[in-house]
C-alpha positions as CSV (number, residue, x, y, z in Angstrom):
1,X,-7.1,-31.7,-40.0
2,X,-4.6,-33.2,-42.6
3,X,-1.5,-35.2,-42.0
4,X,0.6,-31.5,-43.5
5,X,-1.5,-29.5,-40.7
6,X,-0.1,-31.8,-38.3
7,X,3.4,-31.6,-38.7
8,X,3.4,-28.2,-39.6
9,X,2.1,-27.1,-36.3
10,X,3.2,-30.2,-35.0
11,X,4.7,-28.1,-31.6
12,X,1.7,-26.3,-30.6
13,X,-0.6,-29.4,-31.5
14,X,2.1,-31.6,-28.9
15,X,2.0,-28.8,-26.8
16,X,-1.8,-28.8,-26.6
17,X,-1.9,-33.0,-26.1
18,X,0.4,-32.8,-23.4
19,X,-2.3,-30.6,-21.8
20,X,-4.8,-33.3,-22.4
21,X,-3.5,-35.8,-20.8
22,X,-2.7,-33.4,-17.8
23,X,-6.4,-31.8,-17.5
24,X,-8.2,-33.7,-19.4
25,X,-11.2,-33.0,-21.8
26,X,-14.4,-31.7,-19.7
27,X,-15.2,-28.5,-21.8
28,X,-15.5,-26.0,-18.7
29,X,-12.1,-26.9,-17.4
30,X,-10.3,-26.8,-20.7
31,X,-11.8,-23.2,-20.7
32,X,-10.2,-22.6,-17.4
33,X,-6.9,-20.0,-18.0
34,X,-5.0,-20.9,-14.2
35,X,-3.9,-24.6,-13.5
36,X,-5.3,-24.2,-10.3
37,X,-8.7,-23.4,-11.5
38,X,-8.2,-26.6,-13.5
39,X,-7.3,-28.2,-10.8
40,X,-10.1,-26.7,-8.3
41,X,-12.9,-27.8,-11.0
42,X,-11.2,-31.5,-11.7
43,X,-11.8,-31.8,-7.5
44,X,-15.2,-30.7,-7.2
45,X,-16.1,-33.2,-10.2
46,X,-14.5,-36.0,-8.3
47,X,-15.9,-35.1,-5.1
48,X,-20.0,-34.7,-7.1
49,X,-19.7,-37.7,-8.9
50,X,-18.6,-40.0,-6.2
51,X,-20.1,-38.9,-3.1
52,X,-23.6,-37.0,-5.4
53,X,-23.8,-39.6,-8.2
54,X,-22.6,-43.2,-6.9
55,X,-22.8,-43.4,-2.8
56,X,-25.8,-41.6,-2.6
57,X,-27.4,-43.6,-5.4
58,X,-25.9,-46.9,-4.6
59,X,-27.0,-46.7,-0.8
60,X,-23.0,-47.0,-0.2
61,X,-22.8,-47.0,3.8
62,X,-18.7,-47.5,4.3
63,X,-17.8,-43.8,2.2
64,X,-14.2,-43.9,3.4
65,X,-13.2,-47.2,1.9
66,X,-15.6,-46.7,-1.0
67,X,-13.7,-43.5,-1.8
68,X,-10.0,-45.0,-0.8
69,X,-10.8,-48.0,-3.8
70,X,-11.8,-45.5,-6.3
71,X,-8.5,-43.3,-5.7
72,X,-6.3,-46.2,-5.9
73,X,-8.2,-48.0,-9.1
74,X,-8.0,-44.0,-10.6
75,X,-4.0,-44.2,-9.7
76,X,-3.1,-47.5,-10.7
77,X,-4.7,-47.1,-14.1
78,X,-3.8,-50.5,-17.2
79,X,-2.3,-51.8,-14.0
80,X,-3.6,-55.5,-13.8
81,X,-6.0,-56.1,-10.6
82,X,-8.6,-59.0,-9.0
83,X,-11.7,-59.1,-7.1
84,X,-9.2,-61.0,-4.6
85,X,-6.4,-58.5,-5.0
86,X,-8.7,-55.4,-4.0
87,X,-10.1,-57.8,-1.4
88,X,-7.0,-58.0,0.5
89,X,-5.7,-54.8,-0.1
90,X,-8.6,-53.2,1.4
91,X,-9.7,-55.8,4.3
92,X,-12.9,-56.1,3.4
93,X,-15.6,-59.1,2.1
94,X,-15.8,-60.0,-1.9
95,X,-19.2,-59.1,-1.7
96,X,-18.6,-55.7,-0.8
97,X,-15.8,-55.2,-3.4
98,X,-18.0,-56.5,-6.4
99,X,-20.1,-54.5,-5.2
100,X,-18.2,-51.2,-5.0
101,X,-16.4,-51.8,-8.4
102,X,-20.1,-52.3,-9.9
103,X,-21.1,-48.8,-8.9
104,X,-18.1,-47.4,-9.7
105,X,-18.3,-48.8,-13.2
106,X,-22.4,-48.0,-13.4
107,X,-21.2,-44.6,-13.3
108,X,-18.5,-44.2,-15.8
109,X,-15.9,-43.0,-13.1
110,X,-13.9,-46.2,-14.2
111,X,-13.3,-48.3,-17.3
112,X,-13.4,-52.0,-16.4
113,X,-10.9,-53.9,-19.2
114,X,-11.5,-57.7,-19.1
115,X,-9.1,-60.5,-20.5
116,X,-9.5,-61.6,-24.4
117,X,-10.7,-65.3,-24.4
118,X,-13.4,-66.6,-26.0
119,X,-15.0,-68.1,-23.4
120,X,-16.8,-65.8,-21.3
121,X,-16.8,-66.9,-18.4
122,X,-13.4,-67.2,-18.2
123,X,-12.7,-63.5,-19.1
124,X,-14.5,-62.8,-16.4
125,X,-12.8,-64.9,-13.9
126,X,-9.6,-63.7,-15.1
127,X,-7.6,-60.3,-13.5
128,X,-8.9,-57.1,-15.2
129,X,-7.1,-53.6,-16.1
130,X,-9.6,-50.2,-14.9
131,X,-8.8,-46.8,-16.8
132,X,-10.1,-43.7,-15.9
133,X,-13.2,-41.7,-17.6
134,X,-11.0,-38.6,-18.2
135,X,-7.3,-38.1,-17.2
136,X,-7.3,-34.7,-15.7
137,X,-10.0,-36.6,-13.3
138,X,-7.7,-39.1,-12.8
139,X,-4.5,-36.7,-11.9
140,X,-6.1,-34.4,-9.9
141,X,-6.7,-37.4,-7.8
142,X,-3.7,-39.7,-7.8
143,X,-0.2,-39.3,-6.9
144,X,2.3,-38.5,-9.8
145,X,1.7,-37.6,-12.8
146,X,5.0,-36.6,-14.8
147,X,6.3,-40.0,-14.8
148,X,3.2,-41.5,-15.4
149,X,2.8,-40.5,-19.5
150,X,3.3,-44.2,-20.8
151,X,-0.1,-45.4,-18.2
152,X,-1.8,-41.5,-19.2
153,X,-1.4,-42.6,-23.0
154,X,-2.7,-46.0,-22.4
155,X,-6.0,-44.7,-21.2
156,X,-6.1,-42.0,-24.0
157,X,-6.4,-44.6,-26.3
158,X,-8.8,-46.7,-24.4
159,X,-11.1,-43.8,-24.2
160,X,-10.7,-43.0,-27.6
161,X,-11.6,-46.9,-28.5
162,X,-14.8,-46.7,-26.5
163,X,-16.4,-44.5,-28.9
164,X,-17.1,-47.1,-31.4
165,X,-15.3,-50.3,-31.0
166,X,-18.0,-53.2,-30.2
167,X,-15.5,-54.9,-27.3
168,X,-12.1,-54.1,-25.9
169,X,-10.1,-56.8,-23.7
170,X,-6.2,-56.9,-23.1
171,X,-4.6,-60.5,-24.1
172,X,-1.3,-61.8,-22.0
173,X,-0.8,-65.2,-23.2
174,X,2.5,-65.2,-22.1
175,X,3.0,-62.1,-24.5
176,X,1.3,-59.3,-23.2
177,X,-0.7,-56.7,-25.7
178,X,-2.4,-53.7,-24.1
179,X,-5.6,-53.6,-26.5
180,X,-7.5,-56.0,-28.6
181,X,-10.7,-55.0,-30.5
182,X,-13.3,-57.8,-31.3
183,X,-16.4,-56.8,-33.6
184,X,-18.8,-59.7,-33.8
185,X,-16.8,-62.8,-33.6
186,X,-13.4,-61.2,-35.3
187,X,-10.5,-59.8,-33.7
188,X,-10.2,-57.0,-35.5
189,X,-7.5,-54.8,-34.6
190,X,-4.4,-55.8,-32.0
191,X,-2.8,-52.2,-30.1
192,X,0.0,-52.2,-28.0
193,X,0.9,-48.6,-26.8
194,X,5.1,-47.5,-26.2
195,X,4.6,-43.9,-25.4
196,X,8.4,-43.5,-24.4
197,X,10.5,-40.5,-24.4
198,X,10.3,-38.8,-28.2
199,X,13.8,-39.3,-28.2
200,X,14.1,-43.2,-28.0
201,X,13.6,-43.9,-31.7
202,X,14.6,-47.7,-31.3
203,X,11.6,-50.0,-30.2
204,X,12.3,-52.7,-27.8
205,X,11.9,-56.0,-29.0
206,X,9.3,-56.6,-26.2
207,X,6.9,-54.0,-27.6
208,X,6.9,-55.9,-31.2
209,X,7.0,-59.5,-29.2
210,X,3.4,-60.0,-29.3
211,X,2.7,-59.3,-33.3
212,X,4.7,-62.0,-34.2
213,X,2.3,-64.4,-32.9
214,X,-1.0,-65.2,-34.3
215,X,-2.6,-66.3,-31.7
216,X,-5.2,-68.1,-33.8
217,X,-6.6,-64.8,-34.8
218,X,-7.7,-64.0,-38.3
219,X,-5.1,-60.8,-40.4
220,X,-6.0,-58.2,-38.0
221,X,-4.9,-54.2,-38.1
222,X,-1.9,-54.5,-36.1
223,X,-1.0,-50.6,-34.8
224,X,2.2,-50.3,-32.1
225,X,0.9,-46.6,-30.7
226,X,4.1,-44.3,-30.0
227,X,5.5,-41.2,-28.8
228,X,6.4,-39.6,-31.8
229,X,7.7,-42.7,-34.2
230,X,6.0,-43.0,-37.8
231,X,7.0,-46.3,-39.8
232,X,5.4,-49.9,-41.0
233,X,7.1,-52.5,-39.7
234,X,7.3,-56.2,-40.6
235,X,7.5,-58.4,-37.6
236,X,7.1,-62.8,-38.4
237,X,5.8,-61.7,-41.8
238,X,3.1,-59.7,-40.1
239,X,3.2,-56.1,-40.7
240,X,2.5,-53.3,-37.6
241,X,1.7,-49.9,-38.2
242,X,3.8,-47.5,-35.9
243,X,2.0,-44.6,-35.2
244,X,2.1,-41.5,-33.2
245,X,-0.5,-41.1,-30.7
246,X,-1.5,-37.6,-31.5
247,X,-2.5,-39.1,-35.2
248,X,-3.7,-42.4,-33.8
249,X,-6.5,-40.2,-31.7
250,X,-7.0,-37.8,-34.9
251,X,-7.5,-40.6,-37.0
252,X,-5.3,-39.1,-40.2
């Protein structure tokens, strides 16, 4: 598909992406004509995978919390989180959380999105984001979803990043960026996603904060993802690509 094939059907291919991030991508529920077929097959997936694929495989013995952990780390996705935060949330040992998250993440139900630093040890000390596998999976378990598009966008892209990008962390040194991509030892791209309402065509200052600092990195591909907002940008004599999701995940 070309740029021109995009905006000419540009309604029926938004139309279609809003469906995406409702339902998700698994093949046999896409092919599914009633929402609550979708729906139906998006539970029994959720229901296979954790109780089929991860407690019976990971010897899990406490099923209630391990399922209550996964619902809320499915609902609360590119919402900063801890070991320590989970810990108390959920009344349980550290041990058992680590543990839990682990098999959760062994199975690809979650995404686990550590802190950029270049000390290892330190990104792993440090809070963490979780995104979901697929969004439908996510919505047919969590609470909301209508109000939800900015978090449902976020893990689209993360998803979409996955495919080929060697490491993914968020930074927040003081300004917070949702994405940063590091192949080998270079930071090469910097994402920050503003999926707002189509008709807000002027981008907060926050959004752009973060691309006006360096950070020490190396020129990077600097890309704020948005609703429906083409344009360059030049922010601290550093230029950011604004770019529609739908394109962004197309890749034209």
């Amino acid at each position: 598909m070309s740029r021109g094939d995009y905006y000419a059907q540009k309604p029926l291919i938004r139309h279609l992406f809003n469906e995406y991030l409702r339902f998700g991508g698994f093949p046999a529920v896409v092919l599914k004509e009633s929402e609550e077929d979708k729906a139906l097959l998006l539970r029994q997936y959720f229901e296979d995978i954790l109780y089929r694929d991860v407690i019976a495989g990971n010897a899990i013995r406490d099923a209630v919390t391990f399922r209550n952990l996964a619902v809320y780390l499915m609902t609360n996705i590119g919402r900063l989180t801890s070991v320590n935060n989970l810990k108390n949330n959920f009344g349980v040992s550290q041990d058992k959380i680590e543990h839990y998250t682990a098999a959760l993440l062994e199975t690809y139900l979650i995404h686990r999105l550590p802190k950029f630093s270049y000390s290892l040890k330190k990104s792993l000390r440090d809070r963490f984001k979780t995104y979901a596998i697929d969004t439908g999976l996510r919505n047919r378990v969590a609470f909301s979803f209508s109000e939800d598009a900015g978090w449902l966008a976020e893990n689209a892209v993360l998803n979409h990043l996955k495919v080929d990008a060697e490491e993914i962390y968020y930074d927040g040194n003081g300004n917070e960026t949702d994405f940063v991509v590091k192949e080998g030892v270079k930071v090469t791209q910097r994402i920050q996603v503003w999926y707002a309402d189509p008709g807000e065509t002027a981008i907060p200052e926050r959004e752009l904060r973060y691309f006006a600092v360096s950070g020490g990195f190396p020129p990077t591909v600097n890309v704020l993802i948005t609703n429906d907002i083409e344009q360059e940008l030049t922010v601290a004599d550093i230029k950011v690509q604004c770019l529609p999701l739908i394109l962004f995940l197309l890749a034209i």
